[in-house]
C-alpha positions, 0 to 999 in steps of 0.5 A: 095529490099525495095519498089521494093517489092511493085510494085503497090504503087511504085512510090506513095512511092518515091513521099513521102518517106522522110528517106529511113531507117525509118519503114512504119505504116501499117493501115487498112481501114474497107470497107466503111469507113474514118477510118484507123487502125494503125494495125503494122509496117513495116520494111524499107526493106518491108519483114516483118510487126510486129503487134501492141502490139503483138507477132505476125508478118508477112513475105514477101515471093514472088509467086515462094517462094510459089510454091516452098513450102513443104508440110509435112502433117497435112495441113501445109506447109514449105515456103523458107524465107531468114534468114535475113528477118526472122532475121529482123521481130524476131527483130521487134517482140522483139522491140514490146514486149519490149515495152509492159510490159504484152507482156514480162510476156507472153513470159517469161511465154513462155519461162519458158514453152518452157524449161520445154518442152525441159527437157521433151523432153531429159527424153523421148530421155533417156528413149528411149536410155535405153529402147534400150539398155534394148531391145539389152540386151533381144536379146543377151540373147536370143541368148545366151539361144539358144546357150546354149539349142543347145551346150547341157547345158540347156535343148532343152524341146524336142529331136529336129529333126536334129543332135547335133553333127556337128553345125555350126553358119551362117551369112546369111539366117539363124542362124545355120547348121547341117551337118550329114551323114546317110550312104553315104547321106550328110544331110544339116539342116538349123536352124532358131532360134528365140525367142516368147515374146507374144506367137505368132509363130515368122515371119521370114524376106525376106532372111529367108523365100527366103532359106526356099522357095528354100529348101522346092521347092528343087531349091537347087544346091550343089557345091564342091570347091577346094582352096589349094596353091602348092609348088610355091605359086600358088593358086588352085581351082577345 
């Protein structure tokens, strides 16, 4: 785009602009004085403007740019750049530095920092991997605690108030079924088996508390099904 990005001085920079390649000085003019600053350069695309003598620049951006921004809290905001400006101010940046050996030794110190941060960061993700795995171990463990308790070979601490006898492991609602006849009634025990690390009674999830709430309300309907093949090969249900 080059000047085009600076409509109001447009026609003053092709009147004088003798190389179309070569960068602008920027400067600045305090309020009511002759004196102007040299404060940075600016690239002769116009999308970026690095400051003298620093790590420090500014990018172009229009206003849709700006509206379209996102905020993502903390009071800051993401703003859409192209990568090539970003690219283009980065090489500027470095042009500066290079030029300033006490701008080097800061971004060397910089970088060695930015290192020591990444290897912190990858412990902390390692410990959070095997603070997982150790927490996927205690699950397991406590799963097979409670298959031995209900199997019969560790200790329930008190005689639980459903049969041994018929128990069968479940996928969905909750974790165990007994079935048990006293006379000719068929009684269904549904189990919920959890474990408490800090002493509290464990809360149960939606579709825990969604079967405990149709039971206890007997909004329960039994049904009954058939499936067998005949001779034939023809499959059946009633």
């Amino acid at each position: 785009m080059g000047i085009e990005r600076l409509p109001g001085a447009k026609k003053k920079l092709k009147a004088t602009r003798k190389n179309r390649n070569q960068p602008f000085a920027v400067r600045l003019t305090p309020f009511g004085s002759e004196t102007h600053l040299r404060i940075g350069t600016m690239n002769a695309e116009c999308s970026g403007i690095s400051i003298a003598e620093s790590a420090n620049g500014m990018i172009f951006f229009d206003y849709e740019q700006l509206l379209t921004r996102r905020k993502i809290g903390d009071g800051t905001s993401l703003i859409q750049v192209s990568e090539e400006d970003a690219s283009n101010l980065q090489l500027m940046i470095e042009q500066e530095i290079a030029r300033h050996p006490r701008l080097a030794k800061r971004k060397a110190r910089r970088k060695q920092t930015n290192v020591e941060v990444k290897r912190l960061e990858h412990e902390l993700e390692e410990l959070h991997k095997h603070n997982q795995k150790l927490q996927r171990q205690l699950n397991n463990d406590a799963g097979t605690l409670i298959e031995l308790q209900l199997a019969g070979i560790v200790p329930l601490g008190e005689k639980p108030p459903f049969p041994l006898k018929q128990i069968h492991q479940m996928k969905y609602g909750c974790d165990w079924l007994s079935i048990a006849f006293r006379r000719d009634t068929l009684h269904l025990f549904f189990i919920e088996s959890n474990l408490s690390r800090n002493g509290k009674k464990p809360t149960l999830n939606k579709n825990e508390m969604r079967l405990r709430k149709a039971i206890l309300e007997k909004k329960v309907i039994t049904h009954y099904t058939h499936h067998w093949v005949d001779k034939d090969g023809k499959i059946r249900w009633d």
